[in-house]
C-alpha positions as CSV (number, residue, x, y, z in Angstrom):
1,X,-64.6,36.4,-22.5
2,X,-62.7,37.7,-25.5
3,X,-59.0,37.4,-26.0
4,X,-57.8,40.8,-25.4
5,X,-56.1,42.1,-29.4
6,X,-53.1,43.9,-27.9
7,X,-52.0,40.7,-25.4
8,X,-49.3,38.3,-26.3
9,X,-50.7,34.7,-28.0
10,X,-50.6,32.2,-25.5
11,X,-52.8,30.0,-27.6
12,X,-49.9,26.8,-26.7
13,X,-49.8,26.9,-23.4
14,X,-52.0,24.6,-20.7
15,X,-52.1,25.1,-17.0
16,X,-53.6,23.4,-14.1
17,X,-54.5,25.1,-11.2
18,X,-55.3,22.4,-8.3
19,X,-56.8,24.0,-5.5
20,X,-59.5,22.3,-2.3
21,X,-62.6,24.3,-2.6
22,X,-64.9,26.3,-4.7
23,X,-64.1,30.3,-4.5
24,X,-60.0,29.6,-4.4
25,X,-59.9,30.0,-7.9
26,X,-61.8,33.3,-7.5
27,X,-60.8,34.6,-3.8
28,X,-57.4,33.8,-4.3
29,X,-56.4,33.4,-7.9
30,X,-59.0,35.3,-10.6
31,X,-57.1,37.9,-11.5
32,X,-54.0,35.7,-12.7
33,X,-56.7,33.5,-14.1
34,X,-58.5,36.0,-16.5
35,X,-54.8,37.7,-17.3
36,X,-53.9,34.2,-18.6
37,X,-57.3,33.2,-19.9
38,X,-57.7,35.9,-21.9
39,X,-54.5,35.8,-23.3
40,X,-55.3,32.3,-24.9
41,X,-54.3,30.1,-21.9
42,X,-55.8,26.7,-21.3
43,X,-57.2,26.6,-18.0
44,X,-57.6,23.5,-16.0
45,X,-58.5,23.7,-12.5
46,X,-59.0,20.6,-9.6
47,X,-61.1,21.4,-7.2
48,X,-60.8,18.6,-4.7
49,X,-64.6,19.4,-2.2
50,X,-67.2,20.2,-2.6
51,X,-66.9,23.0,0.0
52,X,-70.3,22.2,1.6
53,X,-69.0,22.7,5.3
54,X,-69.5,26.4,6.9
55,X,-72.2,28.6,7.6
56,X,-74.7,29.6,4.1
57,X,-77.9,31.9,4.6
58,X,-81.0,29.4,4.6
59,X,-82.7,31.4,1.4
60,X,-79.9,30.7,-0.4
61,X,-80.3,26.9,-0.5
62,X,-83.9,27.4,-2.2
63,X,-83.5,24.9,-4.9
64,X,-80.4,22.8,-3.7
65,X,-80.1,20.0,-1.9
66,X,-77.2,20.6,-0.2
67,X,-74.7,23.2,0.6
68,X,-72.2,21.7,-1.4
69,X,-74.9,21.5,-4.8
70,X,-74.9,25.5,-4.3
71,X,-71.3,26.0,-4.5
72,X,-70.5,23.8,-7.1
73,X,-73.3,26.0,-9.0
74,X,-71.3,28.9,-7.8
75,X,-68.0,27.4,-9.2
76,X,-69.7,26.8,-12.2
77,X,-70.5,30.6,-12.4
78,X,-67.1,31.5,-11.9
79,X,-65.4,28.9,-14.1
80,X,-67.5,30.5,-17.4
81,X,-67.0,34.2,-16.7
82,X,-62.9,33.4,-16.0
83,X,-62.8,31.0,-18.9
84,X,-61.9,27.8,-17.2
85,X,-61.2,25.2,-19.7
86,X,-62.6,22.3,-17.8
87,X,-62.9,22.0,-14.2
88,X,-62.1,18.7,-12.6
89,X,-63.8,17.8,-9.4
90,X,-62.6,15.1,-6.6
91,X,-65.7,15.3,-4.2
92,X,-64.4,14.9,-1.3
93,X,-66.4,16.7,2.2
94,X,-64.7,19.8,3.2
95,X,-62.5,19.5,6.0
96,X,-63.4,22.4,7.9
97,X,-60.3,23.7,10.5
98,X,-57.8,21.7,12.7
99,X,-59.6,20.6,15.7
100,X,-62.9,20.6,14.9
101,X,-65.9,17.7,14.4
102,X,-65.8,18.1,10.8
103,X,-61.9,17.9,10.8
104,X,-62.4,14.1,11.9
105,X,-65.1,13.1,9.1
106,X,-64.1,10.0,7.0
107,X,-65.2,11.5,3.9
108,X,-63.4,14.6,4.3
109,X,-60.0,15.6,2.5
110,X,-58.0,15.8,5.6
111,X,-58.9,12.0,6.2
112,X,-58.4,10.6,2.6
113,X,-55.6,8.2,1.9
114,X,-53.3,11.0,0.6
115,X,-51.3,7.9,-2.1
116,X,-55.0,8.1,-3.3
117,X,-55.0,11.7,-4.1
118,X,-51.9,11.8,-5.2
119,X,-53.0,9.5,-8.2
120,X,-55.4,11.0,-9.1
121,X,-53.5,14.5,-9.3
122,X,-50.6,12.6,-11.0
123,X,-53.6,10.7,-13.7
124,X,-55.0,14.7,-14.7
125,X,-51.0,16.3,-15.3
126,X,-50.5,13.4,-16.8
127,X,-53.8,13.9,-19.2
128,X,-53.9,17.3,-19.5
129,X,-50.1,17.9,-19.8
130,X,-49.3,21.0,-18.7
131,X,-46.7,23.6,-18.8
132,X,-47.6,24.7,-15.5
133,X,-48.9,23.6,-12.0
134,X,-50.4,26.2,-9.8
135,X,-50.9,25.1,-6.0
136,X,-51.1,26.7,-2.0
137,X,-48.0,27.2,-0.3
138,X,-46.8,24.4,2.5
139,X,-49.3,26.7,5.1
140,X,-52.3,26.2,2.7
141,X,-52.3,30.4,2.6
142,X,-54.1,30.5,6.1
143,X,-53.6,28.0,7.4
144,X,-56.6,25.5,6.1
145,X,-55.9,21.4,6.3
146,X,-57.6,21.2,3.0
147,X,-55.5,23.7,1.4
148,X,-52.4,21.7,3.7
149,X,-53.2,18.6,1.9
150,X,-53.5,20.2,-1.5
151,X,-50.4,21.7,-2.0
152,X,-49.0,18.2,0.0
153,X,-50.4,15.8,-2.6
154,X,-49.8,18.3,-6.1
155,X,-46.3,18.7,-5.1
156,X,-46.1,14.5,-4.5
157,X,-48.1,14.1,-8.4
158,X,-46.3,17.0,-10.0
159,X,-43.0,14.9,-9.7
160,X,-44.2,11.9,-9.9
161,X,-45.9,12.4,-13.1
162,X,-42.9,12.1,-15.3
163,X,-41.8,9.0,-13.4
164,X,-43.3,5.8,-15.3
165,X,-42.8,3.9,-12.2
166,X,-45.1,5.8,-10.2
167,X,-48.7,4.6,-10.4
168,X,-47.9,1.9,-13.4
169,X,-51.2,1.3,-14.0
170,X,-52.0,4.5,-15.6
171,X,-49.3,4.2,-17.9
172,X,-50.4,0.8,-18.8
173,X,-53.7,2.0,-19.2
174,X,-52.6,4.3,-22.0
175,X,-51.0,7.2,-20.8
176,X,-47.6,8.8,-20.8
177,X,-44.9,9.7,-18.0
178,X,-44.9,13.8,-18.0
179,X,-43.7,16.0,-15.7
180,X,-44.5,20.0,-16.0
181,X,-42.0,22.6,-16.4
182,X,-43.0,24.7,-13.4
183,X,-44.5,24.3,-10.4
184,X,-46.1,27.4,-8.3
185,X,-47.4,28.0,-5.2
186,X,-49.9,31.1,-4.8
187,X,-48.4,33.9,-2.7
188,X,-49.4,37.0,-0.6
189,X,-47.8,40.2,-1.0
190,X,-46.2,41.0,1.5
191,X,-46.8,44.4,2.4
192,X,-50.8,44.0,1.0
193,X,-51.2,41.5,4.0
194,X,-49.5,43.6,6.1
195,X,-51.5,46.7,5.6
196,X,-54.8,44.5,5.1
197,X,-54.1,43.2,8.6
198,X,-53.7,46.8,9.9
199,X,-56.9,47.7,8.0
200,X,-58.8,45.1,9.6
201,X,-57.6,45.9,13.3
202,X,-58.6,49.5,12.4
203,X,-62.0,48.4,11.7
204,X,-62.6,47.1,15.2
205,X,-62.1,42.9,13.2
206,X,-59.5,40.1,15.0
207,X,-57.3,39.2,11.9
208,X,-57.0,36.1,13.4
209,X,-60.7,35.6,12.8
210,X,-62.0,36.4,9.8
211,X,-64.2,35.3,6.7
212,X,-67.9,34.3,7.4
213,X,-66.9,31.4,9.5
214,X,-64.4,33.5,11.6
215,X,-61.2,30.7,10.0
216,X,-59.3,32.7,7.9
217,X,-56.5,34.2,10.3
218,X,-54.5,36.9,8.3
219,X,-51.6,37.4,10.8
220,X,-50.8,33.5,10.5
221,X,-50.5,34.4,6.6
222,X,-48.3,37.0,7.2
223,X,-46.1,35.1,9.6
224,X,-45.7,32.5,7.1
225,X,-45.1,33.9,3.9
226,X,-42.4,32.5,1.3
227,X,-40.4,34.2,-1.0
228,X,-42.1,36.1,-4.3
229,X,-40.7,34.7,-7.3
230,X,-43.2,36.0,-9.7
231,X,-45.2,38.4,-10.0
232,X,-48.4,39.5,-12.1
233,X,-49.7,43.2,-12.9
234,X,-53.7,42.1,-12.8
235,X,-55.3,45.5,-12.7
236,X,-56.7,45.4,-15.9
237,X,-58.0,42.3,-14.7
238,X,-60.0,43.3,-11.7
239,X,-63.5,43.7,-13.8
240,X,-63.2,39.8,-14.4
241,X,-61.7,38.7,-11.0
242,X,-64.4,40.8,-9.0
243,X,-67.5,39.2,-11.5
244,X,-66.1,35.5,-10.5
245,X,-65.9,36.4,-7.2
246,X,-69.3,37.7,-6.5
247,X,-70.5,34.2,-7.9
248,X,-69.7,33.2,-4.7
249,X,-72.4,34.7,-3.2
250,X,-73.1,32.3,-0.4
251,X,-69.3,32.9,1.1
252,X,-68.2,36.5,2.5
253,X,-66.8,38.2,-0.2
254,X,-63.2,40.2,0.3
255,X,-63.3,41.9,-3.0
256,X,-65.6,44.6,-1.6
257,X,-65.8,47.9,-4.1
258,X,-68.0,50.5,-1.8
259,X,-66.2,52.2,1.1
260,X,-63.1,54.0,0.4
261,X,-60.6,51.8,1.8
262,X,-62.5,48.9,0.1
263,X,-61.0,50.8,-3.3
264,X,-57.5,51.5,-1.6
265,X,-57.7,47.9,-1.6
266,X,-57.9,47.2,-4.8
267,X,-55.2,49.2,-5.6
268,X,-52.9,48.0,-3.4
269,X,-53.9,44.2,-5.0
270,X,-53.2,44.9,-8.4
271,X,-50.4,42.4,-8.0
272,X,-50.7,38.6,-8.0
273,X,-47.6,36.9,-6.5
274,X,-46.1,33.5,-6.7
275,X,-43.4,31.2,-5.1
276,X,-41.5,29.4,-7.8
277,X,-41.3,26.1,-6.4
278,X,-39.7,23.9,-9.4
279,X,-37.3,24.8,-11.0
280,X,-36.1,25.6,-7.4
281,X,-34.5,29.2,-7.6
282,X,-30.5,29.6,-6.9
283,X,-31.4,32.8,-5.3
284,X,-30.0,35.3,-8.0
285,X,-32.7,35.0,-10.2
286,X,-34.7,38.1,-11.3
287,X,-38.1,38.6,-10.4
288,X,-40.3,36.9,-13.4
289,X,-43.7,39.1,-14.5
290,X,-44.6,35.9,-16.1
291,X,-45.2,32.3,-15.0
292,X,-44.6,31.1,-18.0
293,X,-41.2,32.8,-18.6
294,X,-38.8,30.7,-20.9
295,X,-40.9,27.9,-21.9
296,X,-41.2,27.1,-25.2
297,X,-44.7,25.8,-26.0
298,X,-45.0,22.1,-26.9
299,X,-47.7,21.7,-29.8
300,X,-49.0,18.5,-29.5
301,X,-51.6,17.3,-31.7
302,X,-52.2,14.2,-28.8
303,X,-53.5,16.5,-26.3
304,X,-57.4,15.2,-25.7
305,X,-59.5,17.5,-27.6
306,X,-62.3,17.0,-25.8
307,X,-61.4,18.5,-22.6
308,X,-63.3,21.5,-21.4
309,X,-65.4,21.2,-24.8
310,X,-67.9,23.7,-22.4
311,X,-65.7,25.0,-19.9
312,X,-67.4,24.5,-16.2
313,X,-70.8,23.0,-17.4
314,X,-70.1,19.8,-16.3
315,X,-68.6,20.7,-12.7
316,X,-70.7,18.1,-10.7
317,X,-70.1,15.3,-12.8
318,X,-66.6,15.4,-13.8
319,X,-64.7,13.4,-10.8
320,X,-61.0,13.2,-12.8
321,X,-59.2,10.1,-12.9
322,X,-57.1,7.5,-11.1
């Protein structure tokens, strides 16, 4: 993807996104992705399972072994065309949603020891260094105990990376304290939800069951949305968000482009909105149009050069540290 000649240099600055499952990046974040990426941003994303609970067509496991070895190929997919820098994966089994079998698997993320996550989120800032930390809201957007438990440990590493007391032994083992500038939690627009709820009960749908596995309940979103702190204009972006998202192809799409209201929808989208979680806002700030509003970019020459040397080609294999 080509660095777009009439957008600001951003060449400086490194983010990490750190999200539970393959298609959040796309699904919920691509168009803020590719507006960054192509803009010069390093991209690194966690990715903590390997999503391989839920329902996937049996033709479209010809040639896997799993569920989850399909969509870590489809995260792969979607990490080249948004220009992930590297893409960091944890491994855990998906959770699936509160109450059921899955929920109480011992390999899944809800039941990981979350000082054990933690470290290993706290290791990757503390590797990667970046300006910026991108996570779910408390309500993991809809609700999910995998996006719960996400945006529980990132907000635990993203303070106590910058405190050498906190996991010793990574410091001893060569690394630096380092805590971000900002830290962001992905965020709904408001009236988008409200009028993609309404859509949906127009269409005959329960917005309290929706997405291929009927989990994803829209009016819990809407009934626990934060504050918008930031927000992006991604409509020049949508090209790149809709080609990430349609690697996804075993998971029910939302970025639809046939029926009419499918294209209203894209309209209304055209903004991506965050909660500003750190620095915590005194409630008269202005709204930022940029996440990376007054940070200076730290050039370091320390930075590991050899991270995301071929951006998402090494999604399976790359488990992160701690």
């Amino acid at each position: 993807m080509k660095l777009r000649t009439n957008a600001p240099d951003y060449t400086h600055y490194r983010m990490l996104i750190s999200f539970a499952h393959p298609d959040d990046e796309s699904f919920g974040m691509g168009g803020a992705i590719a507006y960054y990426a192509q803009r010069g941003v390093s991209i690194s994303l966690i990715c903590a399972t390997n999503g391989d609970v839920g329902t996937v067509d049996a033709a479209m496991l010809d040639g896997y072994d799993s569920i989850g070895a399909l969509r870590l190929e489809e995260l792969r997919c979607a990490a080249r065309l948004l220009d992930i820098r590297d893409v960091i994966t944890y491994g855990y089994r998906d959770s699936g949603m509160m109450g059921t079998p899955e929920n109480e698997h011992p390999d899944c993320l809800w039941q990981a020891d979350e000082d054990t996550v933690v470290g290993r989120i706290t290791h990757d800032i503390r590797r990667r260094r970046p300006h910026i930390v991108v996570t779910f809201d408390p309500f993991g957007g809809y609700g999910h105990p995998d996006h719960i438990f996400m945006h529980r440990a990132t907000t635990r590493a993203f303070h106590a990376a910058g405190d050498p007391n906190e996991y010793p032994e990574q410091i001893t083992g060569g690394l630096a304290a380092y805590t971000p500038a900002k830290l962001y939690y992905t965020a709904f627009p408001r009236l988008p939800l409200r009028l993609l709820v309404w859509q949906t009960r127009l269409r005959g749908d329960d917005p309290r069951r929706m997405g291929k596995n009927h989990d994803l309940d829209l009016q819990a979103a809407v009934d626990n949305l934060l504050p918008t702190h930031t927000r992006l204009n991604v409509a020049r972006y949508q090209s790149a968000w809709d080609a990430a998202a349609r690697c996804h192809a075993s998971q029910q799409n939302p970025r639809h482009t046939n029926s009419f209201l499918d294209r209203l929808q894209r309209v209304i989208f055209r903004h991506q909105d965050f909660t500003r979680a750190w620095p915590k806002p005194n409630g008269r700030d202005r709204l930022e149009r940029d996440l990376f509003a007054g940070i200076m970019p730290e050039i370091r020459s320390d930075i590991r050069s050899d991270i995301g040397a071929d951006a998402g080609a090494d999604v399976a294999g790359n488990t992160g540290g701690g």
